[in-house]
Kinemage of the C-alpha trace (Angstrom):
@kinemage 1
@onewidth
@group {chain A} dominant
@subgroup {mainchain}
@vectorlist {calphas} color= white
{ca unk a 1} P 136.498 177.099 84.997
{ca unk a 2} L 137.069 173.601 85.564
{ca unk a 3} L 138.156 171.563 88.501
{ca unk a 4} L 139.724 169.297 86.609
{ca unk a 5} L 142.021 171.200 84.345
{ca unk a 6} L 144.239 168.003 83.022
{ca unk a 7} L 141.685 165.790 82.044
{ca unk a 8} L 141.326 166.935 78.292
{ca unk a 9} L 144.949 167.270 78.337
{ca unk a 10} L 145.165 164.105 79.277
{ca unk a 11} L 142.653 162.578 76.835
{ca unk a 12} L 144.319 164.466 74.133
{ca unk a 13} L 147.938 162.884 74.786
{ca unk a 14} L 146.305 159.786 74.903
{ca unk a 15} L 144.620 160.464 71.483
{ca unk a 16} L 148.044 162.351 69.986
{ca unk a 17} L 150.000 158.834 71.190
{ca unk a 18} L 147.828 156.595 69.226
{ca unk a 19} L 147.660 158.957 66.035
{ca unk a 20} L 151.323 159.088 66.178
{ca unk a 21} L 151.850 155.325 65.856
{ca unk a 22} L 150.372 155.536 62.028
{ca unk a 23} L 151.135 159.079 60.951
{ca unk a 24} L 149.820 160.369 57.422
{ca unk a 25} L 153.486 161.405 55.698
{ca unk a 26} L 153.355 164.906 53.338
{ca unk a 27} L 155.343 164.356 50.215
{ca unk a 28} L 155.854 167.869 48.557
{ca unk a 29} L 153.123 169.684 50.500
{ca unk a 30} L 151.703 171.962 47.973
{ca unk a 31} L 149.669 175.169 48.701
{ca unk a 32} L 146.956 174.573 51.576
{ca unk a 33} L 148.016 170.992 51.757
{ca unk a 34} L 149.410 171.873 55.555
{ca unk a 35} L 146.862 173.326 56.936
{ca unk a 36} L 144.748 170.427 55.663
{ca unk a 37} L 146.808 167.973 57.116
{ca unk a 38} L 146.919 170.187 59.902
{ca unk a 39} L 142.784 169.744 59.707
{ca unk a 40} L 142.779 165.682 59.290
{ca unk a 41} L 144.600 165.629 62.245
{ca unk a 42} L 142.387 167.266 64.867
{ca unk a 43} L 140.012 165.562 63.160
{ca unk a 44} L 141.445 162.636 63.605
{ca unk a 45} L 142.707 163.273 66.927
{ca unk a 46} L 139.191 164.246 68.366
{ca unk a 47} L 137.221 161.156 66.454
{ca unk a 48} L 139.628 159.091 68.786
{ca unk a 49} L 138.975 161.201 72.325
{ca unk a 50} L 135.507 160.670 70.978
{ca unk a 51} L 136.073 156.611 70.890
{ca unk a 52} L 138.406 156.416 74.473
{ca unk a 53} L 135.837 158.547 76.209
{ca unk a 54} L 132.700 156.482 74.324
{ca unk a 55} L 134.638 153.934 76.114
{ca unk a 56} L 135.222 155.015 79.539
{ca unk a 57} L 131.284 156.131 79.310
{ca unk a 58} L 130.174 152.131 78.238
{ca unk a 59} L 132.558 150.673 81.414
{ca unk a 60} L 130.568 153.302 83.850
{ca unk a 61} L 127.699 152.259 83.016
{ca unk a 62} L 128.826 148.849 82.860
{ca unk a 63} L 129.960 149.327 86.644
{ca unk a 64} L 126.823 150.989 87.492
{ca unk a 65} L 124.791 148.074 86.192
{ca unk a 66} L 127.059 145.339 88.228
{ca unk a 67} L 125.963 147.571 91.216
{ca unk a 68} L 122.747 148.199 90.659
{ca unk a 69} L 121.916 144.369 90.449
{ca unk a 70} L 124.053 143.929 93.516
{ca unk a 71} L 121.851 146.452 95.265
{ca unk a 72} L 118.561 144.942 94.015
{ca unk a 73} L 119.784 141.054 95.012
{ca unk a 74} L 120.630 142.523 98.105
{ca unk a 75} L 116.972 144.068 98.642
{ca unk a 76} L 115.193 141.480 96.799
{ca unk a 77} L 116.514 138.636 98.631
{ca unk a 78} L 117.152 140.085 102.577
{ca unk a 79} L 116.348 138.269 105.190
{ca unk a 80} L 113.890 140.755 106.298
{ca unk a 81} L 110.886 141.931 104.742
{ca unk a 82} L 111.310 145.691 103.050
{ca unk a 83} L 108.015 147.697 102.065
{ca unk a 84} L 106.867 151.152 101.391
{ca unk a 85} L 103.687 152.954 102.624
{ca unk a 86} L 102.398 155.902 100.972
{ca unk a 87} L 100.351 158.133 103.255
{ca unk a 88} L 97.037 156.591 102.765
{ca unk a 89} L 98.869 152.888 104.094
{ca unk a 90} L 98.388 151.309 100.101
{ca unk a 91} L 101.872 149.405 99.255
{ca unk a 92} L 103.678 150.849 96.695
{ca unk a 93} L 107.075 149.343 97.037
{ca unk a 94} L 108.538 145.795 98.292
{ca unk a 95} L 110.997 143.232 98.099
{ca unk a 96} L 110.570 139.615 97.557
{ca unk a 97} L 110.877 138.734 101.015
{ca unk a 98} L 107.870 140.745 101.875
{ca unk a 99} L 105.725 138.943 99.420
{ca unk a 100} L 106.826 135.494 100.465
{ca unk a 101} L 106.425 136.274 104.386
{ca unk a 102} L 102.495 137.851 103.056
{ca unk a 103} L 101.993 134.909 100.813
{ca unk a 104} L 101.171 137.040 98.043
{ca unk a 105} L 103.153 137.858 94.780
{ca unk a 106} L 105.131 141.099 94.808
{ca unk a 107} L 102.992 142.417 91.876
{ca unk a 108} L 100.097 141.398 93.097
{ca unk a 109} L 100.041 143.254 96.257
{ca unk a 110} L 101.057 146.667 94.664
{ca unk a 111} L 98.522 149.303 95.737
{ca unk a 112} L 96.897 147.001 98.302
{ca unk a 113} L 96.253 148.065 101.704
{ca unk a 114} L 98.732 147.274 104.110
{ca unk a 115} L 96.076 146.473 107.200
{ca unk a 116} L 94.524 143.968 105.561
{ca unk a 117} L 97.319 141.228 106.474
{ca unk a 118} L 97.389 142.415 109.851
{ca unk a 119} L 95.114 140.529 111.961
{ca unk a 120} L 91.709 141.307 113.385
{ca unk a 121} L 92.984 141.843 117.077
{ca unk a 122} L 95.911 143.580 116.289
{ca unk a 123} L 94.714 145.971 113.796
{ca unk a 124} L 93.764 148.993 115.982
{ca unk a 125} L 97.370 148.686 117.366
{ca unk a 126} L 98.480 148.897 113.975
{ca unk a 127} L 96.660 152.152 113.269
{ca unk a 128} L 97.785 153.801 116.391
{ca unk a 129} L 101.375 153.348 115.056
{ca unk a 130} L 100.621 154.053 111.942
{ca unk a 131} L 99.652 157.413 112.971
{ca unk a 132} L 102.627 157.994 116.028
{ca unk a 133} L 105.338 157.749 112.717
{ca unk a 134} L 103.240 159.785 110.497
{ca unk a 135} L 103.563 161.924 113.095
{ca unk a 136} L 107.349 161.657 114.678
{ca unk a 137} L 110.347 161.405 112.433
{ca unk a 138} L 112.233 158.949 114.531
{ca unk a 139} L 112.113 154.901 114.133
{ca unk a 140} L 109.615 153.502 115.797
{ca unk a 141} L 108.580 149.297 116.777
{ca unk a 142} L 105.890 147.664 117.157
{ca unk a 143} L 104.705 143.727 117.480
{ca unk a 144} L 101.895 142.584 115.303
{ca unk a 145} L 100.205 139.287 114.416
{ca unk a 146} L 99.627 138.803 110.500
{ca unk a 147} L 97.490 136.496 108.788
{ca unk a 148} L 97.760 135.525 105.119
{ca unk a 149} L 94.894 135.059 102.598
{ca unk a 150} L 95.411 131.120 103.201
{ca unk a 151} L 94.561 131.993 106.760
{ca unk a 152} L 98.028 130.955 108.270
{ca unk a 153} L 99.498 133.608 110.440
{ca unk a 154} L 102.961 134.519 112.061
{ca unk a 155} L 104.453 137.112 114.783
{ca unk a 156} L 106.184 140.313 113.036
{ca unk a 157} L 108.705 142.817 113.997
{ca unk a 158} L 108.117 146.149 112.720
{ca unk a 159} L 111.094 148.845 112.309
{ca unk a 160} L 108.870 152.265 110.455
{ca unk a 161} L 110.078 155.446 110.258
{ca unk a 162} L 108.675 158.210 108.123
{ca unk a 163} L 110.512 158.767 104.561
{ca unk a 164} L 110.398 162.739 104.505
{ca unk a 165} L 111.606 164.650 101.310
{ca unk a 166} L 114.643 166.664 101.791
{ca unk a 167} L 115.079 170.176 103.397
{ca unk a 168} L 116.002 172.289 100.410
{ca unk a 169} L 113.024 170.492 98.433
{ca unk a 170} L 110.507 170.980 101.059
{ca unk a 171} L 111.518 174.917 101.124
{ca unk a 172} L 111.777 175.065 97.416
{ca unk a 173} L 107.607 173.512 97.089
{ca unk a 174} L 104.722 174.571 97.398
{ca unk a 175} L 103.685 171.601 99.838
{ca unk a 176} L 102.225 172.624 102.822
{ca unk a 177} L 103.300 172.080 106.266
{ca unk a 178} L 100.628 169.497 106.921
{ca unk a 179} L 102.087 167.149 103.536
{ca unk a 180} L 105.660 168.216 103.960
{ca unk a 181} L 108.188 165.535 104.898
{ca unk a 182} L 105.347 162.602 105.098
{ca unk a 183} L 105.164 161.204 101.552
{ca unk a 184} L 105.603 157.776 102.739
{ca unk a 185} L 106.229 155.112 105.343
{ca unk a 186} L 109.138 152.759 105.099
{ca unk a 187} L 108.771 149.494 106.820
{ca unk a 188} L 111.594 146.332 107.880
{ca unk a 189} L 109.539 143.684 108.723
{ca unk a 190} L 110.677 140.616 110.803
{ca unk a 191} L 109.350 137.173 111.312
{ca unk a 192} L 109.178 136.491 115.272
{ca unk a 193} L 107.432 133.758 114.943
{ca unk a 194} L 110.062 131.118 115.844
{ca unk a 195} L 111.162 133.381 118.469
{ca unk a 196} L 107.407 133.592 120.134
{ca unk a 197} L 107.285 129.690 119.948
{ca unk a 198} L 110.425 129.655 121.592
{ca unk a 199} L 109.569 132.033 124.344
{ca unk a 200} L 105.751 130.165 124.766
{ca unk a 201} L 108.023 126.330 125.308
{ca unk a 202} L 110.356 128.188 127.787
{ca unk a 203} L 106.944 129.349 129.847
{ca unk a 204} L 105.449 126.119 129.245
{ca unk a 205} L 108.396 124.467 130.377
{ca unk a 206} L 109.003 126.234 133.414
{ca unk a 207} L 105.669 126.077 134.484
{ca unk a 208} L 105.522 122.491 133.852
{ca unk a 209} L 108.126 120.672 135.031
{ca unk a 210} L 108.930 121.856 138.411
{ca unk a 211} L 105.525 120.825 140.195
{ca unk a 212} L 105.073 117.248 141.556
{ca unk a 213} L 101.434 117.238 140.209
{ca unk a 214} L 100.817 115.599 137.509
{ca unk a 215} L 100.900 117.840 134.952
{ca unk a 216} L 99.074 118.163 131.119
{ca unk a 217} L 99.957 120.378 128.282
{ca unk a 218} L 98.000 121.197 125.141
{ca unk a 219} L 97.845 122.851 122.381
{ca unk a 220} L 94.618 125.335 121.365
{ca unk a 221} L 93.099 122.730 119.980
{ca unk a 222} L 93.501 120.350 123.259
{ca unk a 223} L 95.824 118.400 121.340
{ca unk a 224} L 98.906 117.028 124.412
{ca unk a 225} L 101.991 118.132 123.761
{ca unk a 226} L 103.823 117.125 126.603
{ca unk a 227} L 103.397 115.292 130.182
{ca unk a 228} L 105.332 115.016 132.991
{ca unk a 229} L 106.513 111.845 134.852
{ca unk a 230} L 103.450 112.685 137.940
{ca unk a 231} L 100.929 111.912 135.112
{ca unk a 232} L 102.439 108.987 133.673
{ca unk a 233} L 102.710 107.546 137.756
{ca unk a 234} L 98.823 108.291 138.205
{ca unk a 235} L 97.674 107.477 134.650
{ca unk a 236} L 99.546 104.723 133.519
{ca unk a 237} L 100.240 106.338 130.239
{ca unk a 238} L 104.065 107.265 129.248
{ca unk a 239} L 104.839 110.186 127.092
{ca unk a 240} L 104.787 108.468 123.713
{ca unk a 241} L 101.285 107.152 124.290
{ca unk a 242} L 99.734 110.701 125.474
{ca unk a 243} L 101.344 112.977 122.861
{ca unk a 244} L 99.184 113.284 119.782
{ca unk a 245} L 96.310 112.187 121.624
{ca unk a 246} L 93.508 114.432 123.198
{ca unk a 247} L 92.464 114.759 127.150
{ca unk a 248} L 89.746 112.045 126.163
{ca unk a 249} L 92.458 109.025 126.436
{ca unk a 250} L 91.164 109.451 130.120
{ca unk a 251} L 87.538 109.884 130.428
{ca unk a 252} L 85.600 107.576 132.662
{ca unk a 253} L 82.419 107.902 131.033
{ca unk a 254} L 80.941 109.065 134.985
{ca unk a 255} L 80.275 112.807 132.929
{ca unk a 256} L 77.848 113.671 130.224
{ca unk a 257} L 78.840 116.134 127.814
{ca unk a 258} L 77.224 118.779 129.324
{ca unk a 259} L 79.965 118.880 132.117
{ca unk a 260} L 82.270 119.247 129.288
{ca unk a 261} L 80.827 121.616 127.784
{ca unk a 262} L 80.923 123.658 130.954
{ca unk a 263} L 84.683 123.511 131.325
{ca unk a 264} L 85.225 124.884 128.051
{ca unk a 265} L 83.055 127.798 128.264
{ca unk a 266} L 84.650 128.072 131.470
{ca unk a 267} L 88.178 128.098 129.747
{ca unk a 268} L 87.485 130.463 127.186
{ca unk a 269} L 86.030 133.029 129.063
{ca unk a 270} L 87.926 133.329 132.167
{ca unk a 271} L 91.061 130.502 131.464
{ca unk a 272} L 90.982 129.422 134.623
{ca unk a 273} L 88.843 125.917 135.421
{ca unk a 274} L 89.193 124.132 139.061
{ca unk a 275} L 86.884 120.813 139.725
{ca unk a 276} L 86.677 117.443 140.434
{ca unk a 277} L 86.838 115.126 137.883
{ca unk a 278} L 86.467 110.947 137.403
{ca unk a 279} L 89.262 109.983 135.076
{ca unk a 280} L 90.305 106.130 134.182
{ca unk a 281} L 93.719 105.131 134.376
{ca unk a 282} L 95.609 102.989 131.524
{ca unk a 283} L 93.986 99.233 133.276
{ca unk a 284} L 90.861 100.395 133.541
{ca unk a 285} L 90.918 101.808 137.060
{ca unk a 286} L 88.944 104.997 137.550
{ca unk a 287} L 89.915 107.428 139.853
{ca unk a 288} L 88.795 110.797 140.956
{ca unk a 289} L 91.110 113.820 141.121
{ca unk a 290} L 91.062 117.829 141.697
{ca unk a 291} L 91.706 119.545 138.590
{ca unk a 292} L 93.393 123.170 137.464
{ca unk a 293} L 93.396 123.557 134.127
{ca unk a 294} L 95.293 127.226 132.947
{ca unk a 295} L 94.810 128.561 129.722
{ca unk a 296} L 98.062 130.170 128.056
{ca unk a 297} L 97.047 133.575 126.671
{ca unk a 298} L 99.841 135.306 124.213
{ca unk a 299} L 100.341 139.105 124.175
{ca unk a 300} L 97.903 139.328 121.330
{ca unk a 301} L 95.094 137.666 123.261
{ca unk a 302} L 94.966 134.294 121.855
{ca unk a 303} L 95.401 130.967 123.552
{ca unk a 304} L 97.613 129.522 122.442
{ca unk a 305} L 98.344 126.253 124.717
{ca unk a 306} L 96.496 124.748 128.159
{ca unk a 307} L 98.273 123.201 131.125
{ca unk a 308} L 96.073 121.397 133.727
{ca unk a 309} L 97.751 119.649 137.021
{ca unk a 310} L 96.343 117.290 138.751
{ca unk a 311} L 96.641 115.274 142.152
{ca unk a 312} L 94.319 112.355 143.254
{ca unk a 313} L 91.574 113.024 145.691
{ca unk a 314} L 92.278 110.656 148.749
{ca unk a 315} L 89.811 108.601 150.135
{ca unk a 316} L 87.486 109.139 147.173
{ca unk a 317} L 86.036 105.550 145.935
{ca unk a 318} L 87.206 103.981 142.813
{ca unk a 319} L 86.362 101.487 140.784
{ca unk a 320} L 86.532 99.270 137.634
């Protein structure tokens, strides 16, 4: 029985209203003629329910097409990065926003492997997660560092969280218990980048401008970033004339490369240095001063910047 008993009633008033606005008149009805009229009426009448429900049909699915591109702008075009992972961590579903934050077109990185983009260092912490939400059915984060084919990276936000199939279809298969519920991995992935910068200045910052030393801030590449007022005091050179430049705006020419070459390996190894050093000022003046240089080492073991602070060594003898 139906639930909705007055719906073909309904229709058929609806139809019976518009057939009675251009009724076909009988004029002497003759034997059978009544019950053919009677005939070419339903007929009538039901080619019409045909046409209003015809039409109802086209403006569902006209409705359902309006939201279905709402849905897909919406997913295509999110702020964050939507994939899916099947089991064996190949991509078989993403939106636009994933591609552009991979650097890779959508289609293009169909059935690719998802660990690929994820950086050298980070990658065994990406297969340890992997594994914990194959595993668990609850959401689960992480923090990774990608890096594109172009060799650019960037800091990402992972939300995963298995995609299971539904109760009454995992009793109704034959999966197993080992397959059941684990088809696939859906991802939300959000660039932290900007966020990790920010976090990295508010260190550097802090670190930087509440000493009286004079104090030196690079980037990886020993490129300065910033200086504080103690270094433009001793040096001679203000802010705008540092920035940009390298360390080497001071070097006295008193050490061969070798003791350079020292401090780095130094650096990189143990990010810590601590020496004397002959530096020459902005006029020409050199100078000798005690030396820490830090290196700044992110969460995923990279440095990122170097701050070295510096105070001159008194009674040491200087000289043109």
């Amino acid at each position: 029985m139906s639930n909705k008993p007055d719906e073909p009633n309904t229709l058929r008033s609806a139809a019976e209203a518009i057939i009675a606005r251009e009724p076909i008149p009988l004029v002497n009805p003759q034997t059978g003629e009544v019950l053919l009229h009677k005939l070419l009426h339903e007929l009538q009448v039901h080619q019409v329910e045909l046409k209003m429900q015809n039409d109802e049909l086209r403006k569902a699915q006209i409705a359902m097409e309006e939201s279905r591109d709402r849905y897909v702008d919406l997913y295509d075009f999110a702020p964050i990065g939507y994939l899916t992972l099947t089991r064996e961590g190949m991509i078989s579903e993403l939106n636009l926003t994933a591609g552009d934050m991979l650097g890779v077109e959508r289609k293009k990185l169909l059935a690719r492997r998802f660990s690929q983009f994820v950086a050298d260092e980070d990658r065994d912490h990406w297969y340890v997660h992997f594994a914990s939400v194959l595993k668990h059915d609850q959401r689960q984060r992480c923090e990774l560092v990608f890096q594109r084919e172009d060799g650019s990276r960037f800091h990402a936000q992972l939300d995963s969280q298995k995609a299971g199939i539904s109760r009454e279809l995992e009793e109704a298969s034959s999966l197993n218990k080992e397959n059941a519920g684990a088809n696939s991995i859906r991802i939300a992935l959000t660039d932290i980048t900007s966020l990790k910068q920010a976090e990295a200045e508010m260190c550097i910052a802090a670190i930087t401008f509440q000493s009286h030393e004079g104090m030196i801030v690079t980037d990886a590449a020993a490129v300065i970033l910033r200086v504080n007022q103690a270094f433009t005091r001793v040096t001679g050179y203000s802010e705008e004339e540092a920035v940009g430049k390298t360390p080497a705006l001071l070097k006295s020419g008193r050490h061969d490369q070798a003791f350079y070459q020292r401090m780095w390996a130094t650096l990189k190894d143990k990010h810590y240095w601590q020496g004397e050093i002959w530096n020459k000022r902005k006029d020409g003046k050199i100078y000798a001063e005690w030396l820490t240089i830090s290196a700044v080492v992110a969460t995923d073991g990279r440095i990122t910047h170097y701050v070295g602070a510096f105070s001159e060594r008194a009674g040491a003898k200087t000289g043109a």
